[in-house]
Backbone as CSV, one residue per row, in Angstrom:
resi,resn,N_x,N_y,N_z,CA_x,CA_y,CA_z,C_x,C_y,C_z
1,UNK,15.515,2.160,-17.903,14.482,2.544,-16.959,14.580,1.664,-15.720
2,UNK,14.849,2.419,-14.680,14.997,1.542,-13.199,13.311,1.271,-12.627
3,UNK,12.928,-0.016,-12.460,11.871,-0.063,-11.629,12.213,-0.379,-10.133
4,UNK,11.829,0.829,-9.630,12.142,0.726,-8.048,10.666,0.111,-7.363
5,UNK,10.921,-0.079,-6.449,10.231,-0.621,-5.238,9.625,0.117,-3.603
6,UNK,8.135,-0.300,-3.414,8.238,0.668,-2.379,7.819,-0.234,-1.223
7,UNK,8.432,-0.616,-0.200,7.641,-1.828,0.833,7.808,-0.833,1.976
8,UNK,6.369,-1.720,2.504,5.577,-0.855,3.620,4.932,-2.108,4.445
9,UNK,5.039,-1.823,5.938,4.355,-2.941,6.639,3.292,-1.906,7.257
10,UNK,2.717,-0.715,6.851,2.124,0.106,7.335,0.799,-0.295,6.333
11,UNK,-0.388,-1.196,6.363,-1.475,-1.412,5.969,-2.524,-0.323,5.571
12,UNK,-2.015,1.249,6.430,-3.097,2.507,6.360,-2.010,3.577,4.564
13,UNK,-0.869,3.125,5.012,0.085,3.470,3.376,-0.379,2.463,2.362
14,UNK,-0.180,1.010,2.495,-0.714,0.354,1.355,-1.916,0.920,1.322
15,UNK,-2.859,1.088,1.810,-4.319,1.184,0.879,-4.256,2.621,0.373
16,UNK,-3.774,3.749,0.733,-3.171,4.806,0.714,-2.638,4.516,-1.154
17,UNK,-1.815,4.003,-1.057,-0.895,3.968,-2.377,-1.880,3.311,-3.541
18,UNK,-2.422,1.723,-2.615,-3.494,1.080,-3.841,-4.546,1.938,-4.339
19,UNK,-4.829,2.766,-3.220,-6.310,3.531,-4.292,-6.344,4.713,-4.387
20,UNK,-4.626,4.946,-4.716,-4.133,6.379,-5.727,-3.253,5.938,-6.810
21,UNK,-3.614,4.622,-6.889,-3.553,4.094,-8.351,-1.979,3.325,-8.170
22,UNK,-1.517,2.958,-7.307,0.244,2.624,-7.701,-0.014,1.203,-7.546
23,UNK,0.559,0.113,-8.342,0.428,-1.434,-8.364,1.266,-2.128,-7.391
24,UNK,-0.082,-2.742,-6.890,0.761,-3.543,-5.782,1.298,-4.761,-6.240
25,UNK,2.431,-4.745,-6.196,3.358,-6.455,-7.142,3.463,-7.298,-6.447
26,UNK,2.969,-6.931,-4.728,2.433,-8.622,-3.859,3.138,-7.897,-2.413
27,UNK,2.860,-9.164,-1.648,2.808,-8.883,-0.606,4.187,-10.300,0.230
28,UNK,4.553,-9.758,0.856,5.649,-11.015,1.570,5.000,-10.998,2.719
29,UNK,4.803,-12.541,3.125,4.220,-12.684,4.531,5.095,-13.395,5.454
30,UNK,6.086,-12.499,6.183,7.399,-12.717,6.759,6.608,-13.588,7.940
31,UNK,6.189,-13.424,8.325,5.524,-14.263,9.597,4.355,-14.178,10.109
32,UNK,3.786,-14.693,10.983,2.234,-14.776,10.791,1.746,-13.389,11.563
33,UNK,2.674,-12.853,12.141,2.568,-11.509,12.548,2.816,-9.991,12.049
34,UNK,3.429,-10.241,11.008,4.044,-9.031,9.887,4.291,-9.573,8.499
35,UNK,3.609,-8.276,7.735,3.797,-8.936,6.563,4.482,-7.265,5.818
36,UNK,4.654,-7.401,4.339,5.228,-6.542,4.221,4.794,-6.467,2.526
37,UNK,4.308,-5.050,2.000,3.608,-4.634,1.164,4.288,-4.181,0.263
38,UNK,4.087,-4.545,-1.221,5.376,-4.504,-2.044,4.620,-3.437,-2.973
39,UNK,5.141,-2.129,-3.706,4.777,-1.612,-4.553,5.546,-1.168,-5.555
40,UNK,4.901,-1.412,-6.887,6.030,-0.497,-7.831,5.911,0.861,-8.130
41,UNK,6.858,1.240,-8.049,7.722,3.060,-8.500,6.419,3.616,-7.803
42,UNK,6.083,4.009,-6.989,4.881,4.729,-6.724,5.834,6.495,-6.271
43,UNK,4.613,7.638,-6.853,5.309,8.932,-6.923,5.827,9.168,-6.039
44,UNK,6.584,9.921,-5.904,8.041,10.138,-4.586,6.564,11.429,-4.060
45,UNK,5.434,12.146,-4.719,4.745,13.019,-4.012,4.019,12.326,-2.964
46,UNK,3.549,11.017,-3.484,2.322,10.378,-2.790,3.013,10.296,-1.249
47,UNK,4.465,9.125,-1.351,4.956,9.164,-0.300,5.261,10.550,0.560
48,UNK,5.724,11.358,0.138,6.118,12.747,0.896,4.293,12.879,1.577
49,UNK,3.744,13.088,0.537,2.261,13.822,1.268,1.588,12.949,2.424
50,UNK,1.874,11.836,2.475,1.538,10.750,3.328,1.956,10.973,4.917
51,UNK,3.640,10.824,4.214,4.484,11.833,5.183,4.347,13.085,5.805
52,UNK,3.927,14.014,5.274,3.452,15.417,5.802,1.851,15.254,6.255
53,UNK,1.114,14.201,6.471,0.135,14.415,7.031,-0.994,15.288,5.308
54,UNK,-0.792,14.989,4.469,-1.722,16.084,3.404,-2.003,15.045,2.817
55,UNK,-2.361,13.535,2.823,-2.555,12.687,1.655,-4.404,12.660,1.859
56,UNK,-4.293,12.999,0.119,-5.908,13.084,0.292,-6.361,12.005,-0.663
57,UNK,-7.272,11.576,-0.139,-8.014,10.472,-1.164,-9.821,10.133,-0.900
58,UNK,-10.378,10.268,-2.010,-11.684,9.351,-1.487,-12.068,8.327,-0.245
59,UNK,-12.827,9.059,0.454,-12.646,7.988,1.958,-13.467,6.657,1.456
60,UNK,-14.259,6.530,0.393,-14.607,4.995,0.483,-13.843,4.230,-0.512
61,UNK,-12.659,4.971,-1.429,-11.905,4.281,-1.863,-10.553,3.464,-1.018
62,UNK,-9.987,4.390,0.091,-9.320,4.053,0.888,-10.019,3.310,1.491
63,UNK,-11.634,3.219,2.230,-12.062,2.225,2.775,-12.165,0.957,1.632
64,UNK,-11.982,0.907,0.552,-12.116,-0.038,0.021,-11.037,-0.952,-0.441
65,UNK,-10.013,-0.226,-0.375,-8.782,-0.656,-0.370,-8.037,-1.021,0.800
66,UNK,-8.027,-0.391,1.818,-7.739,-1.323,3.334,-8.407,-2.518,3.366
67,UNK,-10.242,-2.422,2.733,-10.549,-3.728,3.053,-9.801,-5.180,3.183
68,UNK,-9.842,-4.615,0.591,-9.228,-5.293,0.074,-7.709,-5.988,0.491
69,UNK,-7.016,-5.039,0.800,-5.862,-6.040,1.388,-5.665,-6.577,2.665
70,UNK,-6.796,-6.371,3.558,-6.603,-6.909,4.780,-7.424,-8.163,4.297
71,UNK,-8.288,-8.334,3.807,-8.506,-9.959,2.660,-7.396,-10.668,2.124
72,UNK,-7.015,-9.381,1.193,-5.964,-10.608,0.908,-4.674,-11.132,2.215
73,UNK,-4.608,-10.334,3.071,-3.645,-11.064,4.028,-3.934,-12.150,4.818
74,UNK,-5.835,-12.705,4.774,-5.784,-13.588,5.665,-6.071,-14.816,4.624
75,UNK,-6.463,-14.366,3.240,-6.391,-15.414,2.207,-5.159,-15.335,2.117
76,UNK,-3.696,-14.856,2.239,-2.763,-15.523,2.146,-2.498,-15.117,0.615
77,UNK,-3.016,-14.309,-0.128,-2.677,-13.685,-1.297,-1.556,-12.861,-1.425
């Protein structure tokens, strides 16, 4: 079983991915200006629909999940 990887410096995809359930395995903070969002195997649909403009999700879960990781980027998590 291959565990692939999905990195994203796009903060509106991470919360996107975190609160349609895909685990975020951390975050690299390349510099104090970009950081870069690490996920495992997340569905090849989520990404496509994201992509096509159709990704649907609970708007206060996505609001709750942008929060959440724009926290953890200035805690440095």
């Amino acid at each position: 079983m291959t565990s692939e990887k999905h990195e994203t410096s796009d903060i509106a995809l991470a919360a996107f991915l975190h609160c349609s359930g895909t685990h975020l395995s951390g975050i690299d903070h390349q510099d104090r200006q970009r950081c870069i969002f690490i996920f495992d195997s997340p569905k090849p649909e989520l990404i496509s629909r994201w992509q096509e403009g159709k990704a649907n999700v609970n708007a206060l879960a996505f609001h709750n999940a942008y929060q959440e990781l724009k926290a953890r980027l200035f805690r440095g998590v």
